[in-house]
N, C-alpha and C positions, 0 to 999 in steps of 0.2 A: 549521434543524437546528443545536444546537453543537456544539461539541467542545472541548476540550483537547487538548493537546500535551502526549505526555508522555516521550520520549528520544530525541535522536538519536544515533544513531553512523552508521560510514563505511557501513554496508550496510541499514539502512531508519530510517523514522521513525513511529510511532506515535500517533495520534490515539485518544482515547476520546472516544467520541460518544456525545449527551444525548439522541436522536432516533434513530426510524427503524429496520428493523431487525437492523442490524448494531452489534456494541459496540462495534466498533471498527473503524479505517482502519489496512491498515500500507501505509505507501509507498515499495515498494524503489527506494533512493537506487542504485544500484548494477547491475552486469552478471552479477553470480556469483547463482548459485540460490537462491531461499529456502529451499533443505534446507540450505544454509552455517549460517545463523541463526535455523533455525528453534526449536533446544533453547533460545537467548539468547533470544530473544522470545518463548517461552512461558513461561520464566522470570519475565522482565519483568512478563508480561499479570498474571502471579498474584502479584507481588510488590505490585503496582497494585490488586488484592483483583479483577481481572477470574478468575473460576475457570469459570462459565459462560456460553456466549451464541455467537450467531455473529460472525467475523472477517472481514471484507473484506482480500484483499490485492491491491493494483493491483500488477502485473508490468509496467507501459507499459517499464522501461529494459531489460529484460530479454525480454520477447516483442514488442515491440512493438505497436501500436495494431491490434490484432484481437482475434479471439474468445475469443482466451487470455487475453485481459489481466488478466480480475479471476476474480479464485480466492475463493470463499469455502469455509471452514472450520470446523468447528464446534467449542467447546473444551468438555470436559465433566469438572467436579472438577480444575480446572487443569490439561490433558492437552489436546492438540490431536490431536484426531484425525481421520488420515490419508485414513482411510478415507470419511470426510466430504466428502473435495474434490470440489469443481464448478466446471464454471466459469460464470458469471452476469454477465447483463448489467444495468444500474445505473444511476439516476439522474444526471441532466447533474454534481447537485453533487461528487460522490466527481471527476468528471474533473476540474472547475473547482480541487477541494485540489490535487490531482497536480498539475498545469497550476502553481499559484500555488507550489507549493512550490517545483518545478522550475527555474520562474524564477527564485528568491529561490539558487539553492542551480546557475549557469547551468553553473560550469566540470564539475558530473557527467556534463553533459548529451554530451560529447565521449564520454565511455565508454559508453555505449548500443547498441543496435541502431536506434537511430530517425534516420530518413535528414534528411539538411543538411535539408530544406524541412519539415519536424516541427518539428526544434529552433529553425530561424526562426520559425515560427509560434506556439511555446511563449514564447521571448524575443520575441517581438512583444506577446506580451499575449492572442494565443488561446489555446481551451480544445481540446484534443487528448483 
């Protein structure tokens, strides 16, 4: 599966993906809700000519590692809609991004809800 990288800021990061069937990864860097930034990243998705498709968004820093963690979404005519949401469980690879990003990105990792022996294990080099 590839992907691109396509923005970060202080509250997620955005991957468009070449495979699979979501168009996208968003990866909330952050502890605040994705209704904070949800208007910005649907902005984004359609500035990026994503108008249609489904969205994966990993909530690991904000729900932590349970059956809330990944929310997907559907966007239809650049519009995300709400009423779409689910929550779905997801190939090893979507954890392996979150996992590698997290690492890459460690001091967020302090503002989460994910307990000391998560965040060891993420900075170790496992996949959560």
């Amino acid at each position: 599966m590839g992907f691109t990288m396509v923005n970060t800021t202080t509250y997620y990061k955005t991957y468009i993906l070449s495979t699979g069937i979501y168009e996208c990864l968003v990866i909330c860097l952050s502890y605040e809700s994705v209704f904070v930034y949800l208007e910005a990243m649907q902005n984004e998705l359609q500035s990026k000519g994503l108008l249609d498709g489904d969205i994966l968004i990993d909530q690991l820093m904000i729900t932590g590692n349970n059956k809330n963690r990944f929310l997907s979404l559907h966007m239809l005519d650049g519009i995300i809609d709400l009423t779409s949401a689910r929550n779905v469980n997801v190939e090893q690879l979507y954890h392996q991004l979150t996992s590698s990003e997290l690492r890459e990105n460690a001091p967020l990792l302090k503002n989460s809800v994910l307990s000391s022996k998560q965040i060891s294990m993420i900075l170790g080099g496992c996949v959560v």
